[in-house]
Every structure is written in structure tokens, then in C-alpha cells.
C-alpha positions as CSV (number, residue, x, y, z in Angstrom):
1,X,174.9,200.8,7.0
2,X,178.0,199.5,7.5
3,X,178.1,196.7,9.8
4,X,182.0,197.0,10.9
5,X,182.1,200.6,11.6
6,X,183.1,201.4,15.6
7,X,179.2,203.5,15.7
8,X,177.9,199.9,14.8
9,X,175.8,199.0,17.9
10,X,173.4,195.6,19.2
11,X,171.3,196.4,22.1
12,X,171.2,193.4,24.0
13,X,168.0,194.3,26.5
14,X,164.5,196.3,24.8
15,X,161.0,195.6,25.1
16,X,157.8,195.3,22.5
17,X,154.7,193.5,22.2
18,X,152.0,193.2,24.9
19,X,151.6,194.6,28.1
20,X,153.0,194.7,31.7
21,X,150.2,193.7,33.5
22,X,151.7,194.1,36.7
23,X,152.8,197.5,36.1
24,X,149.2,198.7,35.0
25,X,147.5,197.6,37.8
26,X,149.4,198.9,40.0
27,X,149.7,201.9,38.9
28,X,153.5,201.7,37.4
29,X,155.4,203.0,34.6
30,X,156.1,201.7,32.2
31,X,153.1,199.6,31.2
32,X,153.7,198.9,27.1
33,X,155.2,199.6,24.0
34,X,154.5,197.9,20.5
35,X,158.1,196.7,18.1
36,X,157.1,200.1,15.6
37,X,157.8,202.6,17.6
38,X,160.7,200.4,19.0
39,X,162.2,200.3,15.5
40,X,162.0,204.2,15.2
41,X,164.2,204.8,17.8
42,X,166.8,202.2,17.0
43,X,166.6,203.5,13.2
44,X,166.8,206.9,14.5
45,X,169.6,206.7,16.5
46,X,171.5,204.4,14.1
47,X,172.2,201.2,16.1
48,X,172.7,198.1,13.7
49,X,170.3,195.6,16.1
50,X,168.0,195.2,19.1
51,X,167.3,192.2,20.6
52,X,163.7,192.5,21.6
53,X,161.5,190.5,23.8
54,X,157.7,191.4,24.6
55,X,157.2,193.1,27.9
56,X,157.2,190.9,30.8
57,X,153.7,189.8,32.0
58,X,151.8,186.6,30.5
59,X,148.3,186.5,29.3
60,X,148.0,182.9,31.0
61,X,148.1,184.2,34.6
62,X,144.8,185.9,36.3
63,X,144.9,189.5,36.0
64,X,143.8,189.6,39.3
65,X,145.8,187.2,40.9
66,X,148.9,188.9,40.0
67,X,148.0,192.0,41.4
68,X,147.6,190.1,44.6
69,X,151.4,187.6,44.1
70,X,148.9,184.7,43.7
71,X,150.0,183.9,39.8
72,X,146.6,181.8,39.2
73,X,145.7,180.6,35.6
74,X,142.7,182.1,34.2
75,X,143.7,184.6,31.6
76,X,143.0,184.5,28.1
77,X,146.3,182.5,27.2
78,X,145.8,178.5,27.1
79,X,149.3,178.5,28.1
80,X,152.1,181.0,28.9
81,X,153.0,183.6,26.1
82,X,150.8,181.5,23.3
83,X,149.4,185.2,22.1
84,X,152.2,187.4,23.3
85,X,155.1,185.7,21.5
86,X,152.7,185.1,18.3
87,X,152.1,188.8,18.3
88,X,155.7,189.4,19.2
89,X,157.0,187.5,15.7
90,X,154.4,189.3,13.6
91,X,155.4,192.6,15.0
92,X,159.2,192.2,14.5
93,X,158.7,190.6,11.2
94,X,156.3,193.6,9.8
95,X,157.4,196.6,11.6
96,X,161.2,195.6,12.9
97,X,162.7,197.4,9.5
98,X,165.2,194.4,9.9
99,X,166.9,196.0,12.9
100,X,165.1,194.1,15.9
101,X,165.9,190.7,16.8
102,X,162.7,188.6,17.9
103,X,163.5,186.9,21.3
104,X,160.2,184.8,22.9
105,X,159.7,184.6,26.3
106,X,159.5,181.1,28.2
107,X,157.7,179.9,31.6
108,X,159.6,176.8,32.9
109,X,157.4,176.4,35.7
110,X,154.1,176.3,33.9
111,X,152.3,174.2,30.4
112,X,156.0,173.4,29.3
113,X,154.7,171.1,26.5
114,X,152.6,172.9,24.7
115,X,155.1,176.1,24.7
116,X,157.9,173.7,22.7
117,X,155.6,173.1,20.6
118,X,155.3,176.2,19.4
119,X,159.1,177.2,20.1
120,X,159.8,174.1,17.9
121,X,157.3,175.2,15.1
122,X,159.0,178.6,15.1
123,X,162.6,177.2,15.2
124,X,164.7,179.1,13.0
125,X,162.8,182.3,13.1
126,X,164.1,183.9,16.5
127,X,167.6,184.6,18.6
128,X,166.7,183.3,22.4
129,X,164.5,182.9,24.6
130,X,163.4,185.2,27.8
131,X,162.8,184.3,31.3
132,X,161.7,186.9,33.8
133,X,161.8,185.3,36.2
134,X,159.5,187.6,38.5
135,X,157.0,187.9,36.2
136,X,156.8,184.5,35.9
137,X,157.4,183.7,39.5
138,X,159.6,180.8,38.4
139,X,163.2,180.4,39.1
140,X,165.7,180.4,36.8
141,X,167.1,176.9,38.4
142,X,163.9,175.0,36.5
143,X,165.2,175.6,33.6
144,X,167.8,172.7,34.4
145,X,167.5,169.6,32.5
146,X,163.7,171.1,31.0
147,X,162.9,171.0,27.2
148,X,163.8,174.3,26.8
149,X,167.3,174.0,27.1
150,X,167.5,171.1,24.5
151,X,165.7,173.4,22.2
152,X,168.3,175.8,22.4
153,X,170.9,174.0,22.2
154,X,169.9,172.8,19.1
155,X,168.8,175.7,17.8
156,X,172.3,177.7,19.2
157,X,170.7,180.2,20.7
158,X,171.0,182.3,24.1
159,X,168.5,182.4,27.1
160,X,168.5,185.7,29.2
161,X,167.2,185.7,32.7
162,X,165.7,188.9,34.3
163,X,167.5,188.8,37.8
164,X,167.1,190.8,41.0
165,X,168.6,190.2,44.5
166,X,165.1,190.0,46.3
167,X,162.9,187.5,45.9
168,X,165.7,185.1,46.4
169,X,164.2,183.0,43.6
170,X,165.0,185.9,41.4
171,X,168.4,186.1,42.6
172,X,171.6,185.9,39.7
173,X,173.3,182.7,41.7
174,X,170.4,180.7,40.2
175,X,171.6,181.5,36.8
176,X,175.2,180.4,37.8
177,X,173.9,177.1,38.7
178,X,172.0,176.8,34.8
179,X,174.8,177.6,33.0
180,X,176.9,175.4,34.7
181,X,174.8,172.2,34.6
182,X,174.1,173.3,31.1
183,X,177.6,174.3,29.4
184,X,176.1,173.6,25.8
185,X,173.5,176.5,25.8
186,X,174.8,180.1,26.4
187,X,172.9,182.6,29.1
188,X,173.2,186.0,30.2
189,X,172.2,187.7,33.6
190,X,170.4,190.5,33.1
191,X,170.4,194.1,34.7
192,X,174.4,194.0,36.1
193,X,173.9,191.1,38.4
194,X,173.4,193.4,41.0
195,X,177.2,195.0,40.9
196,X,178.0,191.7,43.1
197,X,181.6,190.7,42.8
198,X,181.0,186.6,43.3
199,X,178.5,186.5,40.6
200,X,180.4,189.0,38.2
201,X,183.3,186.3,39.0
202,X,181.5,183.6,37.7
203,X,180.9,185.1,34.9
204,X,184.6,185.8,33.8
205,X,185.0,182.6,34.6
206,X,182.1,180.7,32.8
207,X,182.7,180.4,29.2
208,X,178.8,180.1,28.3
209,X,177.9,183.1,30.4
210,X,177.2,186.5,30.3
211,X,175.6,189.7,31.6
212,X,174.3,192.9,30.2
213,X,174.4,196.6,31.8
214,X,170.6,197.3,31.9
215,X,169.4,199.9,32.3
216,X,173.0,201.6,33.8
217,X,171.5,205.0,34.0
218,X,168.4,203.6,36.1
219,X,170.8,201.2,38.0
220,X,173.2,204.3,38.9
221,X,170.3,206.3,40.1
222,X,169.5,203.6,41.8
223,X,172.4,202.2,43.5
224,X,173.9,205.6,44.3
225,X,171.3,206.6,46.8
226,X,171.4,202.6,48.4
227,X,173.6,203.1,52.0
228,X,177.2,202.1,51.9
229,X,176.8,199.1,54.2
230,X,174.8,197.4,51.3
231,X,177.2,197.9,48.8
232,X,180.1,195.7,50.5
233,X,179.1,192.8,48.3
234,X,179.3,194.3,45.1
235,X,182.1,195.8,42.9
236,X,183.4,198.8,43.5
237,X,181.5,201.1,41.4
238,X,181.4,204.8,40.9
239,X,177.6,204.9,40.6
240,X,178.2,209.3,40.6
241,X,179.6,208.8,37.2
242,X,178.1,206.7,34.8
243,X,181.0,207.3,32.3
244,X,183.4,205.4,34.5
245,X,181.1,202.9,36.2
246,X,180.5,201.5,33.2
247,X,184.1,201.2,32.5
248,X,184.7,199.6,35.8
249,X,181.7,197.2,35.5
250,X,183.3,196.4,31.6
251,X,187.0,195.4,33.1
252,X,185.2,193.0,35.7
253,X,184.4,190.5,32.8
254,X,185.9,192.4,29.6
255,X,184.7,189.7,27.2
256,X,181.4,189.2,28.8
257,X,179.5,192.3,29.4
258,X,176.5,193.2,26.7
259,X,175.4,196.7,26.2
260,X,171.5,196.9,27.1
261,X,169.1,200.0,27.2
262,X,165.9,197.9,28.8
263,X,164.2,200.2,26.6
264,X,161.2,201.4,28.0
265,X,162.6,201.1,31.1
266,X,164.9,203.8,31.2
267,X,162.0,205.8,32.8
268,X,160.6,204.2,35.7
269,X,157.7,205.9,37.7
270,X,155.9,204.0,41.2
271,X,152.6,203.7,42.0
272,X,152.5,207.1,43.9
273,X,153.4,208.6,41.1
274,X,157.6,209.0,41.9
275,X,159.7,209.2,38.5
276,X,162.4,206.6,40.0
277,X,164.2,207.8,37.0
278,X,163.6,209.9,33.8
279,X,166.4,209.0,31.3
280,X,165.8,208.4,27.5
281,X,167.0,205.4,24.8
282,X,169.1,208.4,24.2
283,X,170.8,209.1,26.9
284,X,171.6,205.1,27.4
285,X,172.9,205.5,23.8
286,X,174.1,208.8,24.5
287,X,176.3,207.4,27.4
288,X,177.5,203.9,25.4
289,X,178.7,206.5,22.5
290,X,180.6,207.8,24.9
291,X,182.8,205.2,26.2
292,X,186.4,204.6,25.0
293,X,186.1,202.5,21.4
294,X,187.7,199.7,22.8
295,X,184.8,199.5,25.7
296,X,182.0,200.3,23.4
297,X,183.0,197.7,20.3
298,X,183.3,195.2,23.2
299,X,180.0,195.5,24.6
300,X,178.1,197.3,21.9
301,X,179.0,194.3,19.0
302,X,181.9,191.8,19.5
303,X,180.5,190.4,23.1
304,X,176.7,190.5,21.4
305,X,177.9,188.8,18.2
306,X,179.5,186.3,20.6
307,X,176.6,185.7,22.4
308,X,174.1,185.8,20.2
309,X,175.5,183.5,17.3
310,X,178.2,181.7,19.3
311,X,181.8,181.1,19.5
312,X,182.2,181.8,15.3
313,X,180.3,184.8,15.1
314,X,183.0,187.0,13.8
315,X,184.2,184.3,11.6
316,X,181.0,184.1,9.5
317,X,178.8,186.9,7.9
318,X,177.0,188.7,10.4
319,X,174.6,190.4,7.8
320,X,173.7,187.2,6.2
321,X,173.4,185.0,9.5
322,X,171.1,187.6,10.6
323,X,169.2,188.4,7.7
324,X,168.5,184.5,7.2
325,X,166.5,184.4,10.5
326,X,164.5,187.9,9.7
327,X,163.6,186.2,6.3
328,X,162.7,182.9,7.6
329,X,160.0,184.5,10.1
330,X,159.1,186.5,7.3
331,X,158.3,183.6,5.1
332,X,156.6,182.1,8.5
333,X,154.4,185.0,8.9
334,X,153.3,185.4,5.2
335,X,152.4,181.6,5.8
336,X,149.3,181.9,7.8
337,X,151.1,179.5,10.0
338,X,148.5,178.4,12.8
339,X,151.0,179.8,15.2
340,X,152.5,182.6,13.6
341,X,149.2,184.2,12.4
């Protein structure tokens, strides 16, 4: 493949590994998908990368709890994400056909210590870290000053945050407030940042942040049938045509927007059985490869590169930067490592 060719394309939001607990008990789509089939699509469709994290739920909580908002330890996990990102490693490491790029998720709010442990053990064999921050029903502002933000920083590597306007402890001005007590460590504000002008302003303005478009289609569908009085907050956005929205969205922050499918959640379906939407990875992809090549190289590989590796990424050799992570975890994983294995 060659890596410098306009087609070339890093998807900056997928899913693998584990299961969205949440989802499955209530009855909600989607509910899992494992890093092989992941890989498929990306090889099928020819995109150079995906950054991958497991689906959102942690094994540490109570099943039942978080069916009821109660977030209760009692699962099978000693703390949060010890199984999930273990599994998540082996799965990108055997399966990933060198094209996904492992990020691990991360609960500030819960068993801090013994997660660096393993994040430090690890070091070297990932590309972030991932809080969501609802299905961790933790903040993104407790990530200031914690452990995890010295890890990455030594480590130079991103942190994205799964944001949402409601719960207000979801909301992206949290994430504003991280990157800018924390200018050392780059972040990026998932899902569009709601459209909303003051946060998309922030991040033009913050060198060490970011946001991706995930998942537009979803978010056009959703957006479009929101009533105009709720939409005098955000940018103005032609959610009818994806094509241009996009566009729009890319101009608010040229240098900062990453191109993200949320693969699998570019089909959404509620408990009472309502497809909220029923787009593919192709049609995301689809729409990207459709954009103007100035758009698409921006946020389909310069802004990534940027992001992911830092400042120098198209100074050095992607390839070989990336291919030295993907055969450091595979060396961990043929290891028997107590934590990789």
C-alpha cells in the first residue's frame, strides 16, 4: 500500500473487543464486535489504519447495577478494563493484519493504581488511551493532574474522550478544561462536540486539541430532525447534506478535525426496536471518499498523523513509527506476559 497516496485513510473512532453491557441489557444495538472482523472491513475497503478501542462497558462494574445507573463494583474485573484491554492487545496484535491501532480504555474515577500498572507494563505497545466517559460515569475533568496523564505524556500519546451534551458530566467543556491544565498531553473530543461553536472554538484555538466527526451520518440523522431552537448554539450545519456538513464542520477547525466511522455504530437501533440509523462502515467511507482531496487528506491522514504521533509526525517515517509499536505488542503477546496473556 502506498502510505502517501490521497486514498490513504486513518480512522480515528472504531470499536473491538468485549461487550457493551449497557447496550445488551437494555435491549440496544449495537452490543459487540471482536478486532477480526474489524480488520476485514478496513482491509476491504483499503484504509491504511484504525484506531481501535474495545466497546465501551467495563467488566469491573455490576451488570446489574448498570442497568439500573448505580455503577457498583462486582463484576468479574478486579479493576476497570484488567480483561477487556488484555483481550483488546491480543486481538489487535493477532488478528489486526497490521492495520488497527490498539487504544486501551481508562477509568479515572475508579482502582487508578492498579490500571498504571498495567498501562505502564504495556508502554510502548499502544497509541492512547479511551475514556467514555458515560460508560464510566466519570468525568473527563478527573483526569487532571491523575497518573494517567503522566503516563501519556511520557509515552506521547493521545487520550480521546467520548462526549455528549447530557449528562452534563459528559459534556465536551470538561475536555477543554483537561487539555488546558494539561498542554503536554494531546486529546480529542469525540462525536463533533455536539456542532457547538464555543467548544469547536476552543479547539482551533488549543494547540493540543482535537475532535473527530463520529459517526457524521448517525449525527446528521440525528441532528436534522432536532427543532431549530436547539440548534442556536451550534455551527451552522447543513445536516440535509452530509457532503457539505462535513465540509462546514472541517473549515471550523481545518487543522483539527479527525475523520472517525464509530464503527459499529453507524447502525444504531433502541430498545423498542427503532433503527435510529442504518448506515454502513461503507457509507461513512463512502461519504469521506467523497469530500474535496484537500478535506479528506486533512482529516483522513495529516490531522491523524498529527495527533496520533505528535507535532513531527510527517517529519519521520510513518510506516516504521507505526510498525515499531504493532511489533513491540507483538513480541509482548508471544511473551506470555502476565498481563498481555
Amino acid at each position: 500500500m502506498d502510505l502517501v497516496n490521497s486514498r490513504s485513510l486513518i480512522d480515528c473512532h472504531t470499536h473491538a473487543t468485549g461487550l457493551d453491557l449497557y447496550n445488551l441489557s437494555v435491549g440496544r444495538y449495537p452490543t459487540s464486535q471482536n478486532a477480526r472482523d474489524l480488520a476485514k472491513k478496513v482491509a476491504w475497503m483499503g484504509l491504511a489504519y484504525a484506531v481501535c478501542f474495545p466497546m465501551p462497558a467495563s467488566l469491573y462494574f455490576d451488570s446489574a447495577s448498570l442497568r439500573d445507573g448505580r455503577f457498583e463494583a462486582g463484576g468479574i474485573e478486579r479493576y476497570p478494563f484488567e480483561l477487556i484491554n488484555r483481550s483488546h492487545l491480543r486481538e489487535c496484535s493477532v488478528f489486526g493484519q497490521g492495520r488497527l491501532l490498539p487504544v486501551l480504555a481508562i477509568d479515572p474515577c475508579n482502582r487508578v493504581e492498579e490500571q498504571v500498572e498495567a498501562l505502564s507494563e504495556w508502554e510502548g505497545c499502544y497509541f492512547g488511551f479511551k475514556l467514555h466517559t458515560r460508560a464510566t460515569n466519570c468525568c473527563a475533568s478527573r483526569l487532571i493532574g491523575s497518573p494517567f496523564i503522566d503516563l501519556a505524556a511520557r509515552a506521547n500519546i493521545p487520550i480521546i474522550i467520548h462526549t455528549k451534551p447530557v449528562p452534563d458530566f459528559t459534556h465536551a467543556r470538561h475536555v477543554v478544561q483537561v487539555a488546558k491544565a494539561h498542554p503536554e498531553v494531546r486529546f480529542s473530543i469525540a462525536h463533533a462536540a455536539d456542532f457547538d461553536r464555543t467548544i469547536v472554538a476552543h479547539v482551533a484555538a488549543l494547540p493540543n486539541l482535537f475532535f473527530d466527526s463520529s459517526p457524521f451520518l448517525s449525527l446528521c440523522a440525528e441532528y436534522r430532525s432536532q427543532p431549530l431552537t436547539e440548534r442556536s448554539q451550534r455551527l451552522p450545519i447543513d445536516f440535509g447534506d452530509p457532503n457539505t456538513g462535513l465540509q462546514s464542520l472541517w473549515r471550523a477547525a481545518p487543522d483539527k478535525l479527525l475523520w472517525g466511522s464509530d464503527e459499529p455504530w453507524t447502525a444504531i437501533c433502541s430498545a423498542d426496536g427503532t433503527a435510529l440509523s442504518s448506515f454502513s462502515y461503507e457509507d461513512e467511507y463512502s461519504l469521506v471518499m467523497s469530500l474535496p482531496e484537500d478535506c479528506r487528506s486533512r482529516i483522513g491522514w495529516s490531522n491523524p498523523l498529527r495527533f496520533l504521533l505528535g507535532d513531527n509526525a510527517l517529519e519521520v517515517s510513518i510506516a516504521a513509527a507505526i510498525s515499531t509499536k504493532l511489533e513491540r505488542l507483538a513480541k509482548l503477546i508471544g511473551s506470555g506476559s502476565r498481563n498481555a496473556d
